[in-house]
Structures are given as C-alpha cells and as structure tokens.
N, C-alpha and C positions, 0 to 999 in steps of 0.2 A: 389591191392595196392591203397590206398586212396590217395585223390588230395587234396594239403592243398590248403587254401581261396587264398592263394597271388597267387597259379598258376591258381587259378578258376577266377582269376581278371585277371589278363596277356592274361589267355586265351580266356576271352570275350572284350577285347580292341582288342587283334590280330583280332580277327571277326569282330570284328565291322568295324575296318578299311580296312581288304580285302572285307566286303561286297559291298562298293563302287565302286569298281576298276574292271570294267566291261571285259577288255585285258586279254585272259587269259595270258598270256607272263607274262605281268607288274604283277598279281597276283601273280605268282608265286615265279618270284622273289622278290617281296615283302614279303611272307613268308618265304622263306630262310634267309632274313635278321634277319627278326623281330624275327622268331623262332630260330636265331642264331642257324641253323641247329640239333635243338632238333629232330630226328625222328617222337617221339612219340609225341611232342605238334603238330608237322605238320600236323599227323596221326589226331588228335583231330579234329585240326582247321578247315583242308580240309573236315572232317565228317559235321560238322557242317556250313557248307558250305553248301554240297552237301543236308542236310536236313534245308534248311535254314526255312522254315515255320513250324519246331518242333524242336529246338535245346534244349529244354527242360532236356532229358537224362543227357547232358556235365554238367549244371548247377547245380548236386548232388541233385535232384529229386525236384526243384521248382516248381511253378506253373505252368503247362504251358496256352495257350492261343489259340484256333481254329482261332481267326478273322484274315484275311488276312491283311497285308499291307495297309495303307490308297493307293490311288493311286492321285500324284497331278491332281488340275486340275477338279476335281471330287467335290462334295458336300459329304468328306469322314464319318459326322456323326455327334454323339451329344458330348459335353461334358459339363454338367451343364448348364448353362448359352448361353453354346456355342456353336455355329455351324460352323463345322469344314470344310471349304473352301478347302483349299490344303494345303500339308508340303512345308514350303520354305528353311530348312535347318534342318541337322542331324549332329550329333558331338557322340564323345564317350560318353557323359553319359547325353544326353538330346534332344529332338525334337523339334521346332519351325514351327509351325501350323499358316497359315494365316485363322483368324477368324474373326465370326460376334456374340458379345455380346448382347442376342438378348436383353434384359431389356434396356441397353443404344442404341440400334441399330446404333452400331459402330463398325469398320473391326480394328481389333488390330492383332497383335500379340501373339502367346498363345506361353509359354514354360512349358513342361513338362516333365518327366523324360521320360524314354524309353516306344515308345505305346506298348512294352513287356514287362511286368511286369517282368517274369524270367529272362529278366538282369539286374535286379535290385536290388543292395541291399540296406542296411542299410546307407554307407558312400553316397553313390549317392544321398539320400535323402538328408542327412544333408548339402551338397555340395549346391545341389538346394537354400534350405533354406536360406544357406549364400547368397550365391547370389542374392536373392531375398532381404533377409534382407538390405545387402551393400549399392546397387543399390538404393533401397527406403528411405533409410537417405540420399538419395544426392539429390540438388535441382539445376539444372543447365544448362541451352539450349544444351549446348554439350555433355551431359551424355542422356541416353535414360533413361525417364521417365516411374517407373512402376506406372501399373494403378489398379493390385487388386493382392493379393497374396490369396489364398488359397487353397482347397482338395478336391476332388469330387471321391467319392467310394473308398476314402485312397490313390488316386492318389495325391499329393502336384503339384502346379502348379502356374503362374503369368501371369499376361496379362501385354502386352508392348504398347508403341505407335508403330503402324507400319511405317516402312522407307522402302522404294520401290528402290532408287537409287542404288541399292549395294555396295560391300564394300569397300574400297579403295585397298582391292586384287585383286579385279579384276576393276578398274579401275584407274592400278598402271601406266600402258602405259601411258592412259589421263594425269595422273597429270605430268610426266615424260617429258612431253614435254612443259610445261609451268610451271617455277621456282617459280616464283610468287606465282604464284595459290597456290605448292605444299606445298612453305613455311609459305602462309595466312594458310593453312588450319592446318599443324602443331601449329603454332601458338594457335591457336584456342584450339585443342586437349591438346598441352601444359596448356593454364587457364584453363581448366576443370579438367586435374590432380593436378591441385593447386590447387583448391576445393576440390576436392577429399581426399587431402593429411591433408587439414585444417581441415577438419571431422575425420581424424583419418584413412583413408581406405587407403590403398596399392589397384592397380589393381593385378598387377604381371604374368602379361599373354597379356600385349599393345602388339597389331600387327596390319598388316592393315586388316585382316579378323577380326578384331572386333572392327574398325571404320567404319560404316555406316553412307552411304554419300544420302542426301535428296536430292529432285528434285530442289532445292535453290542454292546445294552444300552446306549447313551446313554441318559437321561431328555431329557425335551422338556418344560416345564410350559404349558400351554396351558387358557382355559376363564377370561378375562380380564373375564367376564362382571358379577363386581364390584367391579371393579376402581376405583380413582378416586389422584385426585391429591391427596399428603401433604400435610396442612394446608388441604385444599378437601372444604366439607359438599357433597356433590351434592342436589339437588332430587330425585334415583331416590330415595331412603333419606329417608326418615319418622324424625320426631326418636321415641326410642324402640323406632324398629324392629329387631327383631334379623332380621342380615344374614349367610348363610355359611350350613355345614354344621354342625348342632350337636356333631356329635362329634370333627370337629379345630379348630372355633371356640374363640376365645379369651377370656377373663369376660368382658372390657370390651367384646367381639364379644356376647354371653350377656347382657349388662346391658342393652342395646340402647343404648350412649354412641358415638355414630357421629362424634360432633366428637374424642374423644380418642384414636382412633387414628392407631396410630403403627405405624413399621419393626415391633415389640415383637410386635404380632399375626400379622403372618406368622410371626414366630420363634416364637411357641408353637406355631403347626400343624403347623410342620416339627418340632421337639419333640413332638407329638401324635402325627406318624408316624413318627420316630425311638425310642419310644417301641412302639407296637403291633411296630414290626419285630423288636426285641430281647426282648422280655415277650410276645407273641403273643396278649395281647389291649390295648384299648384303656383311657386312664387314666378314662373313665368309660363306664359301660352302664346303659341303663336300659329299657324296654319303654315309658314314658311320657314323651310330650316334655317337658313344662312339667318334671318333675323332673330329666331328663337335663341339661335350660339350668341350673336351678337348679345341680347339682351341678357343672357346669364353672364358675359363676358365684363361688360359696361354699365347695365344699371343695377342702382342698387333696387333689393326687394321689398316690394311693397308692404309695409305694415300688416301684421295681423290683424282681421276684426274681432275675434275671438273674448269672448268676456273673460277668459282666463289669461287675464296681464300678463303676473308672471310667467307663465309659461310661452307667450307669445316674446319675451323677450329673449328665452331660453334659444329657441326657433332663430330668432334676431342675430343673436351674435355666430349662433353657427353659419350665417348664412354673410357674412361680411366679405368683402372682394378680398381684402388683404389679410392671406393663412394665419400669418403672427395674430390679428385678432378676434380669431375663432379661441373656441376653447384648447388649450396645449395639447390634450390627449381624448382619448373617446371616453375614458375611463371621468376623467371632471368631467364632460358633458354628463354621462350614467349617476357621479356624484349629485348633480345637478337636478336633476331629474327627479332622481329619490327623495332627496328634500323638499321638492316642489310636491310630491305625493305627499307625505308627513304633515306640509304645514295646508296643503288648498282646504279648501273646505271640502267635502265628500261630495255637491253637488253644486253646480252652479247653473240655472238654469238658462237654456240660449232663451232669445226674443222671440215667441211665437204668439201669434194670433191666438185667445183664447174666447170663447163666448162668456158673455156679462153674468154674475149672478142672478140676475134676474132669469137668464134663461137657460141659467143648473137648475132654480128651483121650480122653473114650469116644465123643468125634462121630464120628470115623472107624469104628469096629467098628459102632455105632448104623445110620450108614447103609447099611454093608455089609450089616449083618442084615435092614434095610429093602429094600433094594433087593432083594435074593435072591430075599425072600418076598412080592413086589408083585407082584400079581394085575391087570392089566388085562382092567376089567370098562366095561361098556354106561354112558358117563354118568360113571363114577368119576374122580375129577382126577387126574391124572397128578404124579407129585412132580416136583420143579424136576431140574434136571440136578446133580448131583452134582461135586463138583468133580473135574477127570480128575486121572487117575495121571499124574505127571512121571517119566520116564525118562532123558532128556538135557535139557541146557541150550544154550544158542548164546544170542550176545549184538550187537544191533544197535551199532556204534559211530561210523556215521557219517548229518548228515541226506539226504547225496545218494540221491535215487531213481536207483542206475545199476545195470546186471544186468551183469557184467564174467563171462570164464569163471568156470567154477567152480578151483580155485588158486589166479588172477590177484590182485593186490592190491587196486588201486586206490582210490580214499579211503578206504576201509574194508568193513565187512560192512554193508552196504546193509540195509532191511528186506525188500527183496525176493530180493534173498540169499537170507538169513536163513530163509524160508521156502520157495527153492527148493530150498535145502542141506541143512535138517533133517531128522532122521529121524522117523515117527511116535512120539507123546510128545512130541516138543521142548518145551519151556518157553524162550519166547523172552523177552528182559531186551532193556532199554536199558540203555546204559554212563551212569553219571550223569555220569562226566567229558565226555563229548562233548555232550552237551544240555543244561550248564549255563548258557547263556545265551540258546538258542533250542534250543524245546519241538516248535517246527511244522514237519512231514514233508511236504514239496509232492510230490506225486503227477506225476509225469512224464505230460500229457493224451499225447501219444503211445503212453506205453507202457499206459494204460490200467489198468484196476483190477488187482488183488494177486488171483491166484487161490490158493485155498489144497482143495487136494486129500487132505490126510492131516492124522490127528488131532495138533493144536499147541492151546498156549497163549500168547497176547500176555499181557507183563506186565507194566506201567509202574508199577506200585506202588511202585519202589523208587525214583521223579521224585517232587520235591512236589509238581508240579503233572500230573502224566504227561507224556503224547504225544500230539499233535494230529495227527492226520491229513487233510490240508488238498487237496481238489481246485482245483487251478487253474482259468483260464477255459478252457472246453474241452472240462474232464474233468465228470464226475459220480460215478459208483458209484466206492468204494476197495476193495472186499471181495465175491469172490465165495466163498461157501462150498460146494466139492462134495456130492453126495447120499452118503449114506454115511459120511461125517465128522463127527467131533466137535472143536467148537473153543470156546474157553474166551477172554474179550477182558476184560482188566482194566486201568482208572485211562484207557481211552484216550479223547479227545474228536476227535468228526469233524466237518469242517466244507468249506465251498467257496466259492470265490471268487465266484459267480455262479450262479442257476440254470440249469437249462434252460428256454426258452422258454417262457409258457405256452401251453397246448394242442395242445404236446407230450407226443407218448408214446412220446419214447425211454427204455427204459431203467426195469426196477421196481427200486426198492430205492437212494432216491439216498445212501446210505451203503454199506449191506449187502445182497445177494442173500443169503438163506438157504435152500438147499438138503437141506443133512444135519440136522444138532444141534449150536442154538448156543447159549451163554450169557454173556450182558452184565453185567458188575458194575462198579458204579461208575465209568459211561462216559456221556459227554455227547454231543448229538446236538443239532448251531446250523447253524441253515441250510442243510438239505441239499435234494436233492431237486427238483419243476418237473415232474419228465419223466412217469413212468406210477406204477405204485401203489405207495404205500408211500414218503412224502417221506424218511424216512429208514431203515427196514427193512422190507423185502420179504420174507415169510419161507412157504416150501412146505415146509418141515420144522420139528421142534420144537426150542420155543425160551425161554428163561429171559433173566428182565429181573430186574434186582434192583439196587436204589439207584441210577435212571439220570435223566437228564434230558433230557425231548426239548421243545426251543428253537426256535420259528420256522423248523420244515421245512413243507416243499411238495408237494401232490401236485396233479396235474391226471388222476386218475382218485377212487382211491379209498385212504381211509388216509394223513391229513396226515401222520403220523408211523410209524405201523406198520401192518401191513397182512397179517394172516395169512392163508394159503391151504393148501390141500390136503385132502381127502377126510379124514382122521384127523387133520389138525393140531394138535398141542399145546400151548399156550402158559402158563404162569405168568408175574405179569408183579407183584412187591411195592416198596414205600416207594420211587415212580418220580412222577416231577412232568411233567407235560404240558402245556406254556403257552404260547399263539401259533401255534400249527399250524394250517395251514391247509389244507383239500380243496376243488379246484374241480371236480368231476364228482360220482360218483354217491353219495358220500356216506362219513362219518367223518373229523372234522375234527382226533381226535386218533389214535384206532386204529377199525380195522375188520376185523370178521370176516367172508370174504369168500363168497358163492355157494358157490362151489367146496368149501369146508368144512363139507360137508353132515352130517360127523361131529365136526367141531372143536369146539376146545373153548380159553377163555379163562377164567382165572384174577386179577383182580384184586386185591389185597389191599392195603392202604392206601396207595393211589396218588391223588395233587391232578390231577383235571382239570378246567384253567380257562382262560379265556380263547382256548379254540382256535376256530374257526371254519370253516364249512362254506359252500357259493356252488356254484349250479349253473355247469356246465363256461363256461370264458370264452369262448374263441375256439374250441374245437371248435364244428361244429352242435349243437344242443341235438336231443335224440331226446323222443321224445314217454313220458316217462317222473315222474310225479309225485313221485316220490321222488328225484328228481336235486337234491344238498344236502341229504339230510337227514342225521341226526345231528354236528351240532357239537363233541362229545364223542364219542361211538360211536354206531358201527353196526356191527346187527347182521343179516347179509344170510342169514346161515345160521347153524345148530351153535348151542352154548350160550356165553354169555358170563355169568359168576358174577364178583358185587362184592363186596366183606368189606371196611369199614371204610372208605369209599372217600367220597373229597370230589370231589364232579360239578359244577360251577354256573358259571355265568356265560360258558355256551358259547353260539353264534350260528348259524343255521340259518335259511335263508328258509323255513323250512316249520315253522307254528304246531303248538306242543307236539313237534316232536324237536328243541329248540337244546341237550342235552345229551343226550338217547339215542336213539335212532331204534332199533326193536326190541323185543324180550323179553329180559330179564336176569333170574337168579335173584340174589336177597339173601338172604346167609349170615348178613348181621350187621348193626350201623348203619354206616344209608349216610347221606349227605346230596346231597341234586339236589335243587337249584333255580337260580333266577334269579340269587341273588349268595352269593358264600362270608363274606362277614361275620357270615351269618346261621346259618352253620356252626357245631354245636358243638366245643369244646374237644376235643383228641385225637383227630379224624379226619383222614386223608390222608397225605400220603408223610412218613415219618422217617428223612429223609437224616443219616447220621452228617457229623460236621465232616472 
C-alpha cells in the first residue's frame, strides 16, 4: 500500500515532535493523541523512533545521511563560512546553530533547514526562504535583523544577530510579576508589528517563544517562518488549513480563512500575550487540539481577573472574534498601552494572603525565641538569616565612587565612605534627594570592589527604584564580604558594563564574594560575571536570598548565577526568578552546589528556574570530564540541595536528561521540572511582591 506526501508530512512532524519528549509516559501519550489512534501511523512513528539515526526507509527511499547528531556544546563542524559552535534550538522544519562567521569573526546565529536532509522537502525550503526573504525587508531594533541569506552544498540557510537572554516563554514568570515591565515590553513588540504591517508583512505565528529578549531586556521578534505578504494567498498555505500556534492564534487563524487575514491577526496574538502576562494563564486551554481551535474559533474570552481594569479591557478588545473590532493597527494598541502606563498608578497590589499585625509585631520576640532554641543537627535546614539589629545610621549622599580622608568633604559621603566610616550595625540609607534622577553608582575599576569587613546593612528601600551598583569596563566584583561578618543588602540591583573574557578565570563572584553571612532581599543581579564561579554570587559562607532576581549573569566555571561553596555552607534561597544564566564549565547554569560543600546544604522554596543555560568550558581546554555542562538549572556536585514548590523547566544542557538538574535533590513539596513552564501548574515558583 503506498503512502501519499500529506501522510509522509504528518508523519515526519509527529517525529519530530516526539523526538524531544524524553518521558517515555509523556511520549506515548503524546502519540496516541497526535496519531489520533491511527494503529498503523503509531506502528510508523514508533519505528522511526526506535531507528532514529536512519529513518530514511519511512521517507519513500530519500537520501539518507551517516553523520550523527551535532551534540551541543561541542565545536559540532563546518558549514561554509561557518563554524558550527552548538544547536540552541530545533522546530519542525528548521535548526538554529550558534555560530562563528569566520570571514567577519563574529558568533551569530545560523538557521537552517533540518541537518537531515531526508526530512526535507521541497515546501520546507520555500518556507525558509520566505522567511528569510520577510525578515530582511524589515529594518527595526525590535525585529531580529538578518545578516546574510544563502546555500552551501544545496543546503538554503540565513545568519541572524545572536540574542542570548531567551524568550519570553520562558521568562514568562519574570515578566508576570512586574506589570510594568510586561506591558513596556509589549508595547515595544506592538511598534515593530507596525513596521512590520507598513511593509506589507503579516507575522501570523506572534507568541512568546518568538520573542527574544536581550541582556538590556529589548525584545527582538524573530521566527518569520509564516509569514506572507498582506492581501497575497501564498501557494505554502492550503485553502483551509489552519496556520500558527493554536493557543496565541487568531479565529480567523482557527477557522483556517487564510485569504481574510489582515493586520487584525497579529493584534490578537499580541492580545493573547498581553493577556497571559497580566492573568497568568492563557485566554484558552484545553488538553485536546481540535477543541482548543474550536474554542479560540467560537467562544468569546473569558474576562480578566486582574485588578488592573483598564488594562484587562486593553487585553479585551484585542481579543474580539470580529478583526474590524480589535484595535485598527498594532501601533493604537502601543498608543494604548503607553497611556495606560502614564495614567495607572505605579503599583497596584494583587490579593494575597498576608499575616495580621498582631503577628508583624510578635515577629521580633517569635524569632528571638527561635533562634535561641535552634538546634543545629546533621541534615536539619538551617533558618534564613534574621534580620540584623540596627544600631547607627550613616547616609550615602553622593553618586561619586571617591575615598577622600576621613573629615574631608568632597562631593559628599561616598558609598565607599560610607562603609569605611561606619561603625559595626550601621544601617547605611541613600539620601533620596541626591539620586533622584540617577539611580546608577559606577564603581571606580581602579579602585576596585567595596570591601566591607564589619557587620552593616545596605538599604535602598527608601528609592523607588533603589541603587544600582554598576561595574564599569574593567571592573567586575562590587562586594567583598569578610569571614566573620554579617551583612544585610536591600532594593539594590548589580550590574556591569561588560563581562570578563570568556575562559577567564579571574575573579569568583561577578557581583558578590561571600565570605561571612549574607542576605539578599529584593535585589536584582543583570549581567554580572564571565570570569570564575558564580556569575553573580560566590558564596563560602552562609547565605539568604529572598525576592531576588538573577538576569543574564555569566560564569566560565561553575554557577551561572550563584555558586555556593564551603564544607558546612548554608543557603536558603525563596520567591527568587532565575532566567538567562549562563555556565560555561563544569556545570549549573542557574546555581550550583559546589565539590567543596561536602556538608552543604540548599534550600529552595518557590523560586522560577527557566531559561538558564549550561555549555561545556568555551575557550579554556576542555578536560576529559563527562559531566562538563551539565545541569542547566542546578547542579549539584555535593551536599543536599532541597526544592519546595519550585518551577524548574525549560533549561538547556548539552548533556541528555540534566538540561534542568544534574544531581540528587530532595522534594518537600510540588515541584515542576520539565521541558517547558507552560505546562506548569498554577501557583508554583517565585512570588515577587510589586
């Protein structure tokens, strides 16, 4: 019995997509679905599974291909111009290869169709080409810019600029907890569909896995894959076929009417995820496709709960069945938007369960009585650091990094002053008059990081926005903390001009060295790091994280973002977001609990870690160590690491089954790890207040 083309296509999409899906459980049932209990496609699919390095035969006698799989992480080969670094993403009908162009000696982006020629036909190519073509007539900071389209050995292919921050899929928690942010950055994506739409292009496939978000937080939209020109039926697109992702698709997307779209369809998807960002879940869900199409098709979408009215109406009218009334263009939604920013109030706070004043004012005696009678036993978690006793005050009032004597005037009391001058207890303030209009403290790279030797408290609570503490190009670490010391750091966000080199290892801790007893409260951590372990905190003593966020830090050993160390190390680490971190050595691409912590111990409690990423060492030699990259989320190299309530998923590791944990972890409570956080339930991960 011969197999016509549309079930030889059906049948290489069902593969493609169970090739991912590592659980055999979730594979299966995923084939029951997809193969809408066909027997005999099962019988196919599951074949070509099982010979997944020669599926050749299934595809009615193509070419087939001996070379194995790139493997991330690897130096996987040549292609033209190019040399092929790692894969950083796979889709149904294309590969995206981080590469180095060696003529321009520049790391881009390479897409190309399947590195298996036999699943490839004819429409896949032309698909590419659109794509390429679309993308290259747009010129515009929010749109990802291509930078060469062409062929090498008949293979079609395009170099991109490369965006490292990942995509607003998986760092949908982050924006989820700050309105603001989520509706600046729609905004944004909005004027670049208005560009987009003024050229003539339709995206028709907006979601947030094809917004890519930069270490700046720009958005880039990129993935132009269905893209076609307004008022033109393309020959890709089958009259009825539905085209896009079902769940930010639009009815008319849903009905399969591919002559009546308009502008109108993009504005609902951006509505679709303007929508999931303020509401926290999406306006429809369903476990079954054909019902999911139906329901964006036919019902209308369920109200926001969202205490931000207007904005929930914003959401509202994007999401209308009938295009005429959505908003006319992307550009009045973006209008729209920006006014709603202008007039909201700066914070509006969601419903949460808070304890009675009665037992804020017995927390003080509560924890005294606690701590007194705290018993450190074998195995037992350690409680968080308490907050220290304030004794004096001293107040930063100027942004110069200058150390003048101690008397002397000069522009003011310096931060470094500030902390050489204090007495143990100090509770150190910013003046809100001197940093109302610039927040960011440049670190003098001369004079190098802030040592702080005696127990103080940093505390910018009293800024709307705190204090940045900004390394220049140069500098790296801002904070050394002495052994013996207790230090308290609140509202402050760290950040640097530039890394250090990769496959350097100057320097742990591209924020903090923690030496004594630290704790972090609501403090932000963007870009730190490059040099050795711990892109943003280094820590040999213990240490308390609580409402923090750590942002596209670097390590080129161990510990994209944190990096505990020492023989008894203690860490609790609650409602903290980890998204974009990166490890290029031996592994933990968000945090890592290190060798050395052969007694340690980590404390997780509804912390989002997603999107981080792990890569054996770049430019150091590689050592002959199998485990170099693993854990994309953690690692765990020693000691105990305990989860409670904790969102793990969508993290990236050249090494199969650790791309979110490499290790042993105990589970206190529900967790969620896997492959993507959409598939998370409701109420796990970090609960940042506004």
């Amino acid at each position: 019995m011969s197999t016509s083309s549309s079930d030889i296509t059906r049948q290489k999409e069902i593969f493609l997509a169970a090739l991912h899906i590592t659980e055999a459980d979730e594979r299966e049932r995923f084939l029951k679905q997809a193969c809408d209990d066909d027997e005999a496609l099962m019988a196919r699919v599951r074949e070509m599974l099982a010979t997944d390095a020669d599926p050749g035969p299934f595809m009615e006698g193509m070419a087939q291909q001996d070379e194995p799989l790139p493997v991330p992480g690897d130096t996987v080969g040549y292609f033209g111009d190019y040399v092929l670094l790692d894969e950083i993403a796979r889709g149904s009908n294309g590969v995206v290869f981080r590469a180095r162009q060696v003529s321009l000696d520049r790391v881009v982006a390479l897409k190309m169709l399947r590195d298996r020629p036999e699943l490839t036909n004819h429409a896949d190519v032309q698909r590419l080409r659109a794509e390429a073509k679309a993308a290259a007539a747009l010129d515009h900071p929010n749109i990802l810019p291509i930078y060469e389209v062409g062929a090498f050995e008949g293979q079609p292919y395009f170099s991109m600029k490369l965006i490292t921050g990942g995509t607003l899929q998986f760092r949908m928690a982050e924006y989820q907890q700050d309105v603001r942010k989520a509706v600046a950055l729609i905004v944004k994506v909005a004027r670049a569909m208005q560009h987009a739409h003024s050229q003539g292009i339709l995206h028709r496939d907006l979601k947030p896995g094809n917004i890519l978000i930069d270490s700046n937080g720009e958005p880039h939209i990129t993935d132009f894959g269905l893209a076609r020109k307004i008022g033109f039926d393309s020959s890709l697109t089958m009259t009825g076929q539905v085209m896009g992702t079902p769940l930010y698709m639009s009815p008319e997307q849903a009905r399969g009417g591919s002559k009546e779209l308009t502008p109108a369809t993009d504005i609902y998807s951006l509505g679709t995820m303007l929508y999931e960002l303020i509401e926290g879940r999406r306006p429809f869900q369903s476990d079954d496709l054909l019902d999911l199409i139906k329901q964006v098709a036919e019902k209308p979408a369920p109200a926001p709960q969202t205490p931000h009215h207007a904005l929930a109406e914003i959401a509202m009218k994007c999401l209308e069945k009938q295009p005429t009334a959505r908003y006319a263009t992307a550009g009045e939604l973006a209008d729209a938007l920006e006014r709603w920013l202008r007039e909201a109030p700066l914070q509006v706070s969601p419903k949460v369960e808070r304890p009675s004043h009665a037992i804020w004012l017995a927390l003080p005696v509560l924890l005294a009585i606690a701590w007194a009678g705290w018993t450190f036993l074998p195995g037992k978690t350690k409680p968080s650091i308490s907050r220290m006793v304030v004794t004096g005050e001293a107040t930063v009032t100027t942004l110069a990094d200058e150390l003048d004597p101690p008397g002397t005037a000069g522009t003011g009391v310096s931060l470094r002053e500030a902390v050489r001058d204090a007495k143990p207890g100090t509770r150190i303030t910013f003046a809100p008059a001197a940093f109302s209009k610039d927040t960011k403290l440049v670190l003098d790279a001369a004079r190098g990081e802030i040592e702080i030797t005696k127990n103080l408290m940093l505390d910018a609570s009293a800024l709307p926005h705190g204090i940045t503490l900004h390394s220049p190009a140069g500098g790296y670490r801002k904070l050394t903390i002495g052994s013996s010391v207790s230090v308290e750091i609140v509202n402050v966000t760290f950040s640097a001009e530039e890394l250090i080199g990769a496959g350097s290892h100057v320097g742990d801790g591209g924020a903090i060295e923690n030496n004594g007893t630290l704790a972090l409260r609501h403090c932000r951590f963007v870009r730190n790091g490059g040099g050795g372990n711990g892109g943003a905190v280094h820590s040999t003593g213990d240490l308390t994280i609580e409402s923090c966020v750590f942002d596209g830090n670097v390590s080129n050993s161990v510990g994209g973002a944190v990096n505990v160390t020492g023989t008894h190390t203690q860490a609790t680490i609650s409602d903290s977001v980890f998204t974009g971190n990166q490890c290029h050595g031996a592994g933990g691409g968000a945090i890592c609990l290190a060798r050395a912590a052969t007694e340690g111990r980590i404390v997780l409690t509804r912390c989002t870690i997603t999107g981080n990423a792990c890569t054996a060492a770049r430019l150091r030699e590689r050592k002959n160590d199998g485990e170099r990259g693993a854990g994309g989320g953690i690692r765990v190299q020693a000691g105990t690491v305990e989860i409670s309530q904790c969102l793990i998923a969508g993290n990236t590791s050249p090494i199969a089954g650790a791309e979110n944990i490499s290790g042993q972890v105990e589970q206190t409570g529900t967790n969620f790890i896997g492959p993507d956080a959409k598939a998370a339930p409701k109420g796990l991960g970090a609960r940042l207040e506004p």
